[in-house]
N, C-alpha and C positions, 0 to 999 in steps of 0.2 A: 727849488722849493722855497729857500728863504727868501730869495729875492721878491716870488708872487706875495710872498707872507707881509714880508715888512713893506712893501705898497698897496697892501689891502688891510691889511692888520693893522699896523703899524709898527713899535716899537715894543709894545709891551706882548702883539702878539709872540713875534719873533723871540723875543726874550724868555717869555713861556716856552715855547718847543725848544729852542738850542738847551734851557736847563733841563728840560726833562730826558733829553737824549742824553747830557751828561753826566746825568743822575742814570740813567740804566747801564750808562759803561762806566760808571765808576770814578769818573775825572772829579777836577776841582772844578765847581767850589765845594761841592760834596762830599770829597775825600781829598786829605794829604796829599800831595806828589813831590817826590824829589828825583833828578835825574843826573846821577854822578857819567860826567863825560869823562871823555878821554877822547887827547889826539896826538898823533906823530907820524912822521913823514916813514917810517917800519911799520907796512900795513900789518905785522901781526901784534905790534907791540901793546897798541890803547885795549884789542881783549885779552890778550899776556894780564898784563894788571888788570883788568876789572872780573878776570878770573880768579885773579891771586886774593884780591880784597874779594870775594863771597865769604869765603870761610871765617876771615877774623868779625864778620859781624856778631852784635851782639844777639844772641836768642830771643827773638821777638814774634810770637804767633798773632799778634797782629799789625804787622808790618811784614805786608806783600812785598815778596823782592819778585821781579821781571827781567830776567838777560843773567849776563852781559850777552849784548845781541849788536850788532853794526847798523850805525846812524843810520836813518832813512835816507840822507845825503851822503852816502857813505867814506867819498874821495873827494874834498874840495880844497882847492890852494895847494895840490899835490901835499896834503893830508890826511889821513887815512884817520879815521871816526868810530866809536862805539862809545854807548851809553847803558849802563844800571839802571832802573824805574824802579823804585820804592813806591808802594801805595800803603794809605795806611785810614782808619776811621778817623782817627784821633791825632790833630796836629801835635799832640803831647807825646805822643809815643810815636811819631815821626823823629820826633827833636830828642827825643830819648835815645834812640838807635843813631843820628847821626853825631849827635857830643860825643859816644861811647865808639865810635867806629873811625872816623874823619882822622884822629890823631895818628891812628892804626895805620890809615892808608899812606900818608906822607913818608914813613918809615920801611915800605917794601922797597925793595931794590929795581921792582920793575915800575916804580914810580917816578927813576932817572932819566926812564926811558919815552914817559909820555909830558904832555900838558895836561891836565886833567882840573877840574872843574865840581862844585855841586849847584843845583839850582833848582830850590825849591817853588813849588807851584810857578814851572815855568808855563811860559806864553805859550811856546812852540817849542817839539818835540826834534828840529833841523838840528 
């Protein structure tokens, strides 16, 4: 579909549908997104922690939390993967929940156990 788009359309066709599709599911640019990873070579360890960190977030009824769920690439570099997805309307109360959360999770004991990561309005979700 994009491809016919952006050789008959051109540029700004193509730019019109890709935002409009991601304005119906919710993605950036439209809404916040942050995706706390986690990885370590103990497949169960990176959702050990991003189970552990659910509960110390802050109370935020408009910041969507999604997971912890296992990366779409789930095993790479005999690494085992899982990520958190925060969505949120407001990049202010994205950034609100993760100053008041972020300090919380360096502090769990199951945070020895992974690499772990945040990245806000990431590219790719790998």
């Amino acid at each position: 579909m994009y491809k016919g788009q952006l050789l008959h359309g051109g540029y700004p066709a193509f730019a019109r549908t890709a935002l409009a599709e991601r304005e119906a599911a919710g993605l950036p640019p439209m809404r916040a997104m942050a995706l706390i990873r986690a990885e370590a070579t103990d497949r169960h360890a990176p959702l050990a922690f991003l189970r552990a960190a659910v509960p110390l977030a802050p109370a935020d009824d408009a910041v969507e939390r999604l997971g912890p769920f296992p990366a779409p690439m789930e095993r790479r570099a005999g690494r085992h993967r899982a990520q958190l997805m925060l969505l949120a309307d407001s990049r202010s109360n994205l950034q609100a929940v993760l100053s008041g959360w972020l300090p919380a999770l360096g502090r769990l004991p199951e945070a020895r156990q992974v690499r772990w990561s945040v990245d806000v309005d990431p590219a790719e979700s790998l």
